[in-house]
C-alpha positions as CSV (number, residue, x, y, z in Angstrom):
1,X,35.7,17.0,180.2
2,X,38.0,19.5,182.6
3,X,36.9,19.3,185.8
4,X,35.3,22.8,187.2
5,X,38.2,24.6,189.6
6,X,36.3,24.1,193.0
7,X,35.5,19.9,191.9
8,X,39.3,20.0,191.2
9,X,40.0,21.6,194.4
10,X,37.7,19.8,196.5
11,X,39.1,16.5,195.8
12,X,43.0,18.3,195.8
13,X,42.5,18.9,199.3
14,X,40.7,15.4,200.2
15,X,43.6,13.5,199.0
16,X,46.1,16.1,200.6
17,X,44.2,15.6,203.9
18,X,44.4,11.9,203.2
19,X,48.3,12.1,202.7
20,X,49.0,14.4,205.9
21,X,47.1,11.8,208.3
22,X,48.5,8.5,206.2
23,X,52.4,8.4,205.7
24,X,51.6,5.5,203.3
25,X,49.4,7.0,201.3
26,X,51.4,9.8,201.1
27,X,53.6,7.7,199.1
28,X,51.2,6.6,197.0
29,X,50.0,9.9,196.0
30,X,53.6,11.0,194.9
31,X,53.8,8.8,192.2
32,X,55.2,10.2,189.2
33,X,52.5,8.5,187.0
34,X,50.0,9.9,188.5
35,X,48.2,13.4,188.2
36,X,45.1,15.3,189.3
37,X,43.9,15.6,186.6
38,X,43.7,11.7,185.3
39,X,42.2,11.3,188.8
40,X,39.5,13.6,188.1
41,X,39.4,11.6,184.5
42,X,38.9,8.6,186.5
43,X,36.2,9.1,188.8
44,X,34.4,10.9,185.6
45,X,34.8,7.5,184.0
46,X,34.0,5.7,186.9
47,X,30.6,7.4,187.2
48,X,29.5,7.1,183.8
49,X,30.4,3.7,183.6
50,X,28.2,3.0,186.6
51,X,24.8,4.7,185.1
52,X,24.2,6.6,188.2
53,X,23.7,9.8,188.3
54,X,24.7,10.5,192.4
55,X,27.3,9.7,194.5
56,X,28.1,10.4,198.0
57,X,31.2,12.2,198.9
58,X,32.7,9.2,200.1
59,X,31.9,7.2,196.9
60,X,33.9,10.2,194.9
61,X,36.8,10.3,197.6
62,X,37.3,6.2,197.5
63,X,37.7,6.5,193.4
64,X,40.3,9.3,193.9
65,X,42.0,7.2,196.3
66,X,41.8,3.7,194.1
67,X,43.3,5.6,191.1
68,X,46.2,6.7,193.5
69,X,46.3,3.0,195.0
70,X,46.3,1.0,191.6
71,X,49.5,1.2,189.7
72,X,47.1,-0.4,186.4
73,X,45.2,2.5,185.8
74,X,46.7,5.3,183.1
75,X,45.8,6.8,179.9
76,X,42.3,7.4,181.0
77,X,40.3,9.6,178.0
78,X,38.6,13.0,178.8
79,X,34.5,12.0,179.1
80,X,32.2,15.2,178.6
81,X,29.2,15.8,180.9
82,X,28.8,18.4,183.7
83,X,29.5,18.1,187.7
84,X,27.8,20.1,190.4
85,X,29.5,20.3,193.8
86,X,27.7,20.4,196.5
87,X,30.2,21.1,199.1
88,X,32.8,24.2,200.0
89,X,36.4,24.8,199.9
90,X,37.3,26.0,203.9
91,X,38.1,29.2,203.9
92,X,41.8,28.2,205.8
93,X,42.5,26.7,203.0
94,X,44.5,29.5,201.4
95,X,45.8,28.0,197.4
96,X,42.2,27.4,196.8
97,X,40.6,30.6,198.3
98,X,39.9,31.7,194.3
99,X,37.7,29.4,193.5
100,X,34.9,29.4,196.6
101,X,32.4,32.1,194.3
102,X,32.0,29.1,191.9
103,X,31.2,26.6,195.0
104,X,28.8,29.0,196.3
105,X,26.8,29.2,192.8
106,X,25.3,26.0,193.6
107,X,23.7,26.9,196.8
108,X,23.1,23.1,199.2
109,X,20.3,23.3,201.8
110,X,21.0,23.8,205.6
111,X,21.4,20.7,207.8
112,X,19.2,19.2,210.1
113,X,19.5,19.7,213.8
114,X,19.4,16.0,215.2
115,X,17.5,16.1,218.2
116,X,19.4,14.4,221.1
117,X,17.1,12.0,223.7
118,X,18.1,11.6,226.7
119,X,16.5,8.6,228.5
120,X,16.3,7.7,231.9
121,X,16.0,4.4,232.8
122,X,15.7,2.6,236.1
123,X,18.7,1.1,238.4
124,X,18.4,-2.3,238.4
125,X,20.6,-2.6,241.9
């Protein structure tokens, strides 16, 4: 399966995020035997593998990362299905500016307001 641009993107910019904040990692990611693509191969093989049918962000970033962090893993095989994104590319985020109309197809709904409680309690001195 080839991973839709703004999937592709979305974990691009994870791992580069990763890399800027981890100086170890950023070795990692450098590998020459390693590409986005078989990263995205992964985490598609990952999932089917698993039976589920939805992951959290984090779940998805953490098998990017693994496939970075294992030396082991290569030669994984294309795997057909379909992935919907539920998140956007920032706008800052100039190289992947192109693909944001294909993020926005797939339209998530608006987060709740948490409501913050303040309570008073007594002095005890």
């Amino acid at each position: 399966m080839k991973a839709s641009p703004s999937f592709k993107n979305i974990i691009t910019l994870h791992l580069q995020q990763r890399a800027a904040r981890d100086p170890l990692f950023a070795v990692t990611m450098a590998k020459k035997n390693k590409s986005i693509d078989e990263c995205i191969n992964y985490i598609f093989s990952e999932v089917k593998k698993s039976g589920c049918h939805g992951f959290s962000d984090d779940e998805v970033f953490a098998m990017a990362v693994h496939y970075y962090d294992e030396d082991d893993i290569k030669d994984i095989k294309p795997i057909s299905g379909k992935v919907v994104v539920n998140r956007s590319v920032p706008a800052s985020t100039s190289r992947l500016e192109a693909n944001k109309t294909e993020v926005a197809a797939k339209p998530t709904a608006p987060a709740k307001k948490i409501k913050q409680v303040i309570v008073n309690q007594a002095s005890l001195f």
